[in-house]
C-alpha positions in Angstrom: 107.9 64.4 46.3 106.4 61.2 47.7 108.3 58.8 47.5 107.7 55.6 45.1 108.6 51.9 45.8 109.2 48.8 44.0 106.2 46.2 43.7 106.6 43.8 46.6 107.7 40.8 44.5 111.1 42.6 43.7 111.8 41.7 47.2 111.8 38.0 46.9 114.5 38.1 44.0 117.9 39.7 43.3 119.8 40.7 40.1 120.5 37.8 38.1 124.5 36.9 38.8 125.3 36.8 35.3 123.8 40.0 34.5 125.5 41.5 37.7 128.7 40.3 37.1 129.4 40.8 33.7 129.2 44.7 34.5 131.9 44.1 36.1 133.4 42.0 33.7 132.6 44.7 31.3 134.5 47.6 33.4 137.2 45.0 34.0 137.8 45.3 29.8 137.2 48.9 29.5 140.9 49.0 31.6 142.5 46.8 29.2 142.4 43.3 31.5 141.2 41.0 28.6 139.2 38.8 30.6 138.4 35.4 29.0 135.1 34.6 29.8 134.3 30.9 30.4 131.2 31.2 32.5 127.8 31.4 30.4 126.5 29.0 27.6 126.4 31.1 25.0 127.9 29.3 21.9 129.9 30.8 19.9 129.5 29.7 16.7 127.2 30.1 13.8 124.1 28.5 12.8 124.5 26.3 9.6 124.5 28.4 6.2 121.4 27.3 5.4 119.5 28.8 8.2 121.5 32.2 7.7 120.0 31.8 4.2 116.8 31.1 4.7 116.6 34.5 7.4 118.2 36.6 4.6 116.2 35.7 1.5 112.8 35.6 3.6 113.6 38.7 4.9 113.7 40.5 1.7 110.0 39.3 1.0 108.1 43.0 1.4 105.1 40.9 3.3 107.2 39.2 5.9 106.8 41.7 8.7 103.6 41.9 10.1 102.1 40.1 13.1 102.4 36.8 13.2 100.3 34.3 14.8 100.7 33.5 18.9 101.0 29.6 18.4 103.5 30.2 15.4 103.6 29.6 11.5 102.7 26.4 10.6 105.8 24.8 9.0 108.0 26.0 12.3 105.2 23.6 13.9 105.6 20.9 11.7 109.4 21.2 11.6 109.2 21.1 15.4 107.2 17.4 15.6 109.5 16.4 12.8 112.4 17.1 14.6 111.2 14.9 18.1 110.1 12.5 15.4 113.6 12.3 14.0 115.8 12.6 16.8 113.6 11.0 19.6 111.2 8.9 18.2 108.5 10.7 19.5 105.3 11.6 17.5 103.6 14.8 17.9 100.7 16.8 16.5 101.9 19.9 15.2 98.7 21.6 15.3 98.2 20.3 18.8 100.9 19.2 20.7 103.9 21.8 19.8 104.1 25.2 20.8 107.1 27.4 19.8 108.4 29.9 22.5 110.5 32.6 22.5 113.4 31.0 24.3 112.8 28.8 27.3 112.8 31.3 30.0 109.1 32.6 28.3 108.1 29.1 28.8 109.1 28.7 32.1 106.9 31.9 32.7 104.3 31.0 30.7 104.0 27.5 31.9 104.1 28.6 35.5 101.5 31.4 35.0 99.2 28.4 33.1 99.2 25.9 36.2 100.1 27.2 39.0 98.4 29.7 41.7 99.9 32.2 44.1 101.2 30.4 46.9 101.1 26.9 45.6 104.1 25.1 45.5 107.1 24.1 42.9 109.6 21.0 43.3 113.0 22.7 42.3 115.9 20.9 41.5 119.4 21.7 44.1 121.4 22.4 42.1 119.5 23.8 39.0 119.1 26.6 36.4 118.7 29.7 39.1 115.2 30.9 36.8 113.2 28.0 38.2 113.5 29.6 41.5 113.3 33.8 40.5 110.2 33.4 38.2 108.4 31.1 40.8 109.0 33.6 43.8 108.2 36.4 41.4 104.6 34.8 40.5 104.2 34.0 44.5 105.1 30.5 44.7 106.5 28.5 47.4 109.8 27.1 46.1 111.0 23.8 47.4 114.1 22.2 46.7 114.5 18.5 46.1 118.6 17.7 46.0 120.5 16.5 43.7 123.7 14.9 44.9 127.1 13.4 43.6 126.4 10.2 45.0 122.8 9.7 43.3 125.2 10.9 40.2 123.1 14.1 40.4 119.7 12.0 39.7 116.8 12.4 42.2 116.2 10.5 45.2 112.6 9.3 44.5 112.8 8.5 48.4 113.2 11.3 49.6 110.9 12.7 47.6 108.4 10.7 48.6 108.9 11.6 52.3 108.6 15.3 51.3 105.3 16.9 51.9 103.3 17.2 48.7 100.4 18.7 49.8 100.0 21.9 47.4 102.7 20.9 44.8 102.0 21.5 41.5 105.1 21.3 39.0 108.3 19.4 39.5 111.2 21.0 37.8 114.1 18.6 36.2 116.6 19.0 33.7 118.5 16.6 31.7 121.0 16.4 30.7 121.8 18.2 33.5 122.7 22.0 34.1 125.3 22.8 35.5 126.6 19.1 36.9 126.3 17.8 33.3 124.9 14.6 34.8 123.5 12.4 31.4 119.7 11.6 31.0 118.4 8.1 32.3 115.6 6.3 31.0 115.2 4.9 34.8 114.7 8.7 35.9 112.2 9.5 33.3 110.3 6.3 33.9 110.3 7.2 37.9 109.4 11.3 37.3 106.6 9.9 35.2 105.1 7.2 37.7 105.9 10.4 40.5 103.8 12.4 38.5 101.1 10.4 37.9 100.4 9.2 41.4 100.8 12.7 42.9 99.2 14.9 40.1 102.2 16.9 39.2 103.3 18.2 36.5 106.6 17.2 35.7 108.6 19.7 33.2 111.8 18.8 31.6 114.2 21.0 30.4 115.6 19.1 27.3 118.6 21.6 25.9 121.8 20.1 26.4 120.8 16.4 24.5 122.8 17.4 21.7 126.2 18.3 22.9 128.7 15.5 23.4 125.8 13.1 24.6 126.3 9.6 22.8 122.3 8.6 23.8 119.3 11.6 23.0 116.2 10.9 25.0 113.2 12.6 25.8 110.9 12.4 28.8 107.7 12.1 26.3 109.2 8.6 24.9 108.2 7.1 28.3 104.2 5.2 28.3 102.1 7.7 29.9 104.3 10.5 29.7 102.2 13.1 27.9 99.5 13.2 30.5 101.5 14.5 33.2 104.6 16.1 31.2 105.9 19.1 29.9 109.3 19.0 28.0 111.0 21.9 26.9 113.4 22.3 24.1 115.9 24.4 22.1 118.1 25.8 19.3 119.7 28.1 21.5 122.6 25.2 22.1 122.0 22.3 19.8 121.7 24.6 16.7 124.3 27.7 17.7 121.1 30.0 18.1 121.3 31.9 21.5 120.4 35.1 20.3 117.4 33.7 18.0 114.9 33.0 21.0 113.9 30.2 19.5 112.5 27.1 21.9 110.1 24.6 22.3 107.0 23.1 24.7 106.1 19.6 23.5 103.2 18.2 25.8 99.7 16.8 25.5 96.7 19.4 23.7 94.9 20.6 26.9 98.2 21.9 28.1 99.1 23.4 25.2 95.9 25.1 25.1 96.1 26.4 28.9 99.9 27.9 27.8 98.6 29.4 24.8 95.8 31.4 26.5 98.9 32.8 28.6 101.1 33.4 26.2 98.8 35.1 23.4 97.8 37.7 26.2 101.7 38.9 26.6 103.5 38.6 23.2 103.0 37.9 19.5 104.4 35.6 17.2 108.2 35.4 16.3 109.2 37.5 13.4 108.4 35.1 10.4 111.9 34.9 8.6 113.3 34.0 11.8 110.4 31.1 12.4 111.2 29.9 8.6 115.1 30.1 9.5 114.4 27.9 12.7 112.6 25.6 10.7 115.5 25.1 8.1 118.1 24.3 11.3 115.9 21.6 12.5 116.8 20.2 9.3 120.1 20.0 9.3 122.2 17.2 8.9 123.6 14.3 11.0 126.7 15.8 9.8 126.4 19.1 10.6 125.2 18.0 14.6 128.3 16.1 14.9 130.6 18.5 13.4 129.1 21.5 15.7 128.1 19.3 18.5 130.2 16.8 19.7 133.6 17.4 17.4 134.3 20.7 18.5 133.0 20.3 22.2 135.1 17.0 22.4 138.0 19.4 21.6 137.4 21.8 24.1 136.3 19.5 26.9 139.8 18.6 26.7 141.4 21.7 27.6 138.4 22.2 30.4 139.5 19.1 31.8 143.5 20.2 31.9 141.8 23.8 33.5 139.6 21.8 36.1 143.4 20.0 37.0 145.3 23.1 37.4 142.9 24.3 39.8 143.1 21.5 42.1 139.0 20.3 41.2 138.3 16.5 40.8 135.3 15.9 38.4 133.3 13.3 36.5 134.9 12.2 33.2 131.6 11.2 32.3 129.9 14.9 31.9 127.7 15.8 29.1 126.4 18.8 27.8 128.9 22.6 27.2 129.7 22.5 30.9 132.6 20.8 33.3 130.9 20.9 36.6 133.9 20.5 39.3 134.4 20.1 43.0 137.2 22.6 44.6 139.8 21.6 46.8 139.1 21.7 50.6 141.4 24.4 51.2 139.1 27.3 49.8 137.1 28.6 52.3 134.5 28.7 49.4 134.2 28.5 46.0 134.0 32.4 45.3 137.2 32.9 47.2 139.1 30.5 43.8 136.6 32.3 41.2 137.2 35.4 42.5 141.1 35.0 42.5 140.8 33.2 39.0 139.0 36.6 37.6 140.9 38.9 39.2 144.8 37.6 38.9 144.6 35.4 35.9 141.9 37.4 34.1 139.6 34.1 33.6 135.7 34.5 34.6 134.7 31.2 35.9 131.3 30.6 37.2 131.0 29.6 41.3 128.5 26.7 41.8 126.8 28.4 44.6 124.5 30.1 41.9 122.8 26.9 41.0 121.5 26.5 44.9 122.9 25.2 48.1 124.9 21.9 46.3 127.1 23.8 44.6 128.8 25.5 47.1 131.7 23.7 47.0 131.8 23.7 42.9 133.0 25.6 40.0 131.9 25.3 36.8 133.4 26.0 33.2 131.9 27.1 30.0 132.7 25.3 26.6 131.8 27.9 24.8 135.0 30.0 23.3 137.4 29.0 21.2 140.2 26.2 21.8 142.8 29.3 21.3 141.4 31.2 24.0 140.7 28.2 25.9 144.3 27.4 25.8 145.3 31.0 27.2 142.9 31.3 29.7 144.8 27.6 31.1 148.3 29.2 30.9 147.2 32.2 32.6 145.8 30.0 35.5 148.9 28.0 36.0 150.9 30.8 36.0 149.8 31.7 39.3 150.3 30.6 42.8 147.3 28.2 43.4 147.3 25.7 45.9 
């Protein structure tokens, strides 16, 4: 037989680390080691009972399962602009100016497809969310990183990226509040990716998901003058509404991009099952009561034994952290930060996530997962100062 080979691209990327490693997490659990996980964002409670409603009765309708439209239903668009209107005081045209996704990593692929050609180039943040680098190399685009350091309190350095060669760069990638170093959105840094944009003419897109969870301030990229004609913003239920497994996200951004995305987008999937669309648009609804309840009152909780976790492994961090994260730096003594994860999964059962999977800045970093309960929390911090660390 002759022998077949992957397409080209496969060489440019690897296994994502999360799906690698919970394989092993997995066979680790077949053999009875009850590993707590506190690695991936994946919360672990339930939407409010309203949205479970709405999914339930409109599934019963006997008409509610055909095709539905690319761009989405209308009153998931309107709930959408309602939503930024509400929360962020921006105004949107839902016919225009909203487009729902299924989950942010189809917009990040749809968005990239939309503006940007094979071996042009993409700004990505170091450290950021590792699918801003895969889905670039797999379209054939240069990736270059702009850092992100502890000093700068994990903001950009608009000089240095100025003295960066911009010649073929068309999207900047950024992300606040920040993944994984929890880092809280600045007005300052959206006014200066804005006037970056502008002057260069690249397209900045933010990836707005963690402005919920135990931040005090919620801003949006789109509230700064100007914003719109250069930026994309992303958004989600996946972590503000306790929706991971919905695929349910956002692309707010002037019409002519919303246009350019769409053309993508209605070429490789159709619309979102409609009781699921009407279900998101009940969540966006819910109350001021139900966000702080499910958003900063249980977090708050948990951050608390994360913090007491980050101390028994010998990490210093940032008391000021946002987001379902606790972003920490390891102590000198480990040669790197996979030799403490790896200990951590193996002797005290805990799955921890090593930095080095954001990029090159988070080498020296672990980072832990709000997202299981404060009972298991607890454990998982007995079982790690029950061994020898040092």
């Amino acid at each position: 037989m002759h022998p077949i080979s992957p397409a080209q691209r496969l060489a440019s990327v690897s296994e994502y680390y999360f799906s690698r490693k919970l394989k092993e997490v997995a066979q680790l659990n077949a053999q009875g080691m009850d590993i707590i996980s506190l690695a991936i964002g994946s919360p672990d409670q339930p939407p409010s009972d309203a949205t479970i409603e709405t999914l339930c009765r409109e599934a019963r309708c006997p008409d509610a399962h055909g095709y539905q439209p690319t761009c989405g239903i209308p009153q998931l668009r309107e709930a959408m602009a309602q939503f930024y209107a509400r929360w962020y005081g921006v105004s949107l045209d839902p016919l225009t100016e909203i487009q729902p996704l299924i989950g942010s990593k189809e917009g990040i692929l749809h968005v990239t497809l939309a503006l940007v050609n094979p071996g042009e180039r993409v700004l990505v943040p170091n450290p950021g969310y590792p699918t801003y680098t895969s889905l670039s190399r797999l379209l054939g685009c240069e990736v270059c990183y702009y850092d992100l350091l502890p000093e700068y309190g994990w903001q950009p350095d608009f000089e240095a990226l100025e003295r960066m060669d911009l010649t073929g760069v068309k999207l900047l990638w950024c992300n606040y509040p920040h993944m994984p170093t929890g880092a809280a959105a600045q007005r300052k840094t959206y006014e200066q990716l804005v006037d970056f944009g502008r002057r260069h003419g690249i397209v900045i897109v933010n990836d707005n998901p963690y402005s919920f969870i135990l931040g005090q301030e919620r801003l949006s990229i789109l509230q700064v003058e100007g914003a719109r004609d250069v930026c994309i913003e992303f958004n989600s239920l996946s972590k503000s509404h306790n929706m991971p497994g919905w695929r349910v996200g956002m692309i707010a951004t002037n019409a002519q991009f919303i246009q350019w995305i769409l053309r993508v987008k209605s070429n490789i999937d159709s619309g979102t099952f409609r009781p699921l669309q009407l279900a998101a648009a009940t969540a966006l609804e819910n109350t001021d009561e139900w966000h702080t309840a499910a958003n900063v009152d249980v977090y708050a909780r948990r951050r608390h034994i994360a913090e007491e976790i980050m101390r028994a492994l010998g990490c210093t961090f940032d008391p000021s952290q946002v987001g379902m994260f606790l972003w920490g730096r390891i102590p000198d003594c480990y040669a790197d930060v996979e030799v403490l994860t790896e200990r951590i999964l193996h002797e005290a059962r805990v799955f921890l996530t090593p930095g080095f999977i954001f990029g090159s800045n988070g080498q020296r970093y672990v980072r832990i997962s709000l997202c299981a309960s404060e009972a298991r929390m607890a454990e998982a911090l007995q079982r790690i100062q029950a061994i020898n660390l040092p």
